[in-house]
C-alpha positions in Angstrom: 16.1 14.8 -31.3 14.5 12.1 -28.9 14.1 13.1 -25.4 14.0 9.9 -23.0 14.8 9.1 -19.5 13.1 8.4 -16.2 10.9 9.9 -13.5 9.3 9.2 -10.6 5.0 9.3 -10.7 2.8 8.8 -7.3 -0.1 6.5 -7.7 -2.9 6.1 -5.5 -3.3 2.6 -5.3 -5.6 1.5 -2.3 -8.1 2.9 0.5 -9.0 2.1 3.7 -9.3 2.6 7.3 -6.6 2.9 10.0 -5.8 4.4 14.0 -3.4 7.7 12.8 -0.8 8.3 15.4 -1.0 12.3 14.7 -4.6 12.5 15.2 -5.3 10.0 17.6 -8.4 9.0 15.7 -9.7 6.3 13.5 -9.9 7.8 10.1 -9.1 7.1 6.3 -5.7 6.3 4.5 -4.7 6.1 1.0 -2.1 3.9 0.2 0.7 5.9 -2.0 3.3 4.1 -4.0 5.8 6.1 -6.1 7.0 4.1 -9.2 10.0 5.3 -11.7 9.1 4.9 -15.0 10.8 4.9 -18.7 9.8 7.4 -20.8 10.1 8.6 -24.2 8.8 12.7 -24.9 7.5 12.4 -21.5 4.9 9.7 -22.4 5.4 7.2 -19.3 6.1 4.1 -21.7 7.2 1.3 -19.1 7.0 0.8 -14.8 10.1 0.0 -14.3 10.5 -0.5 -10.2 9.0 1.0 -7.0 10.6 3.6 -5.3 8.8 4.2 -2.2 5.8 3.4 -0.2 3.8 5.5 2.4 -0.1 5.6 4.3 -1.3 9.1 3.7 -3.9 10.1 6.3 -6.7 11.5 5.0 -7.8 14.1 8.0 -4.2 15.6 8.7 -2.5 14.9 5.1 0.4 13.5 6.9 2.7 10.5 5.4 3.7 7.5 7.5 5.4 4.4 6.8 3.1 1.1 6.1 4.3 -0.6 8.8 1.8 2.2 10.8 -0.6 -0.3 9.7 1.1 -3.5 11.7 -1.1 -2.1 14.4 -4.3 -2.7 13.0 -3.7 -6.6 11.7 -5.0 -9.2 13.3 -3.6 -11.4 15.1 -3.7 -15.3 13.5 -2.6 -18.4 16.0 -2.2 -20.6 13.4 -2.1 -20.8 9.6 -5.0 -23.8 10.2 -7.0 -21.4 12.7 -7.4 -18.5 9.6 -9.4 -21.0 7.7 -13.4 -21.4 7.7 -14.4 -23.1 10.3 -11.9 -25.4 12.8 -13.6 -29.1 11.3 -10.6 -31.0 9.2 -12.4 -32.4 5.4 -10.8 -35.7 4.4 -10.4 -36.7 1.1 -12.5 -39.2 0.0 
């Protein structure tokens, strides 16, 4: 008998810092993605597609949606202006 099927499995897949709306503070997030994998006796064999995406706050262990983290980008006037420097190189 060969037991197969899917499930879904949380990864941690990035750090940083963020503003959290519960605690009003500037602390540390970890970026949690949950991913539904193929497996065959429960061995995860293949990441098939993601199934969710949330910012975890690291001081009240509460989940919010990434776009929590819309608040903390910056803004960019132009898609010249995010380059280094404002001086335009000409080929030669």
């Amino acid at each position: 008998m060969i037991i197969w099927g899917n499930y879904d499995r949380d990864r941690n897949e990035d750090t940083g810092r963020f503003e959290c709306p519960q605690c009003g503070s500037e602390t540390d997030f970890t970026l949690v993605r949950t991913w539904n994998y193929f497996h065959i006796y429960f061995i995860p064999i293949a990441k098939q597609q993601l199934v969710a995406e949330r910012i975890l706050c690291e001081e009240c262990n509460i989940a919010f949606p990434i776009t929590v983290l819309a608040g903390n980008a910056q803004m960019v006037e132009s898609a010249f202006g995010s380059g280094h420097g404002s001086e335009v190189q000409q080929w030669p």
